[in-house]
C-alpha positions in Angstrom: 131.2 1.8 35.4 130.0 -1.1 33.5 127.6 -3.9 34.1 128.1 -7.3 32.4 124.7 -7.9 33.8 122.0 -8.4 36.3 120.5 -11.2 37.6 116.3 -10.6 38.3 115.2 -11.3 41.3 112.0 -14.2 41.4 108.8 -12.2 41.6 109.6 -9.5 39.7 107.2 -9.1 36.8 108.6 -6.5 35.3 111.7 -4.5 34.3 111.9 -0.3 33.3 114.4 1.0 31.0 115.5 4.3 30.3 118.2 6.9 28.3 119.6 10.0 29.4 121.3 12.0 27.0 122.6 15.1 28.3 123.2 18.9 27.1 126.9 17.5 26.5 125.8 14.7 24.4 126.5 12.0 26.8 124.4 9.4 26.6 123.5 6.5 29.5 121.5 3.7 30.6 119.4 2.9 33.8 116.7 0.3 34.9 114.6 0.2 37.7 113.1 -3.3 38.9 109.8 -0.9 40.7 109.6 1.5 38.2 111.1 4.4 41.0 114.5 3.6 41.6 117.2 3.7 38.6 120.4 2.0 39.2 123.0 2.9 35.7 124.5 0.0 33.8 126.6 0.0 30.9 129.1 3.3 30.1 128.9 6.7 28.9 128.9 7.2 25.3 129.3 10.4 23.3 127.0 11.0 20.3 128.4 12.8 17.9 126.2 15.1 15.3 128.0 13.7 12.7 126.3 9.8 12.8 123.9 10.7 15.2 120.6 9.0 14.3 118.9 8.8 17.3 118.8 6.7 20.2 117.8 3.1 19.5 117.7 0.7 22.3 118.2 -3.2 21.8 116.9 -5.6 24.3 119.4 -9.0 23.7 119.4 -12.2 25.9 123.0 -13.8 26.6 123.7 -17.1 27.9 127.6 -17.7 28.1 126.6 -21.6 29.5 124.7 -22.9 26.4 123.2 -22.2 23.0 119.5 -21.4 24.7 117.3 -18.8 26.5 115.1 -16.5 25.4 113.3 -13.0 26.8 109.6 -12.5 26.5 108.5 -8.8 26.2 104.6 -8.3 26.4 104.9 -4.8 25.9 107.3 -2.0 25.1 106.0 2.1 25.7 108.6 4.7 24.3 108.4 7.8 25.6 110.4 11.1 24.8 110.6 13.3 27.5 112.5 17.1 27.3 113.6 17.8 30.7 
């Protein structure tokens, strides 16, 4: 499944991320608009021992109608959790 993107609804304030990397080395991406509910975007990728640095996450605004736009982050909390 992949995502080109979402659109945020008005009102929402703010936006949760998060990585799963599993016991198979598959890695994916969620977001949750309330912080509860995770919906994936993007595909699976395989890390692979070999280059595998860790998982860095990249926030990037795109606007395929004109050379503007911009995203304002107020705060960013990384968190490593085992399951």
């Amino acid at each position: 499944m992949t995502n080109l993107g979402i659109i945020i609804p008005d009102g929402v304030t703010s936006v949760w991320f998060r990585s799963d990397i599993g016991t198979a080395m598959i890695n994916s991406y969620e977001y949750s608009l309330d912080g509860k509910t995770y919906i994936p975007f993007g595909g699976h990728y395989l890390l692979k021992w070999g280059s595998y640095r860790g998982d860095y996450i990249g926030i990037y605004n795109f606007n395929n109608l004109s050379n503007n736009g911009y995203i304002d982050i107020d705060w960013l909390h990384y968190l490593v959790k085992n399951k």
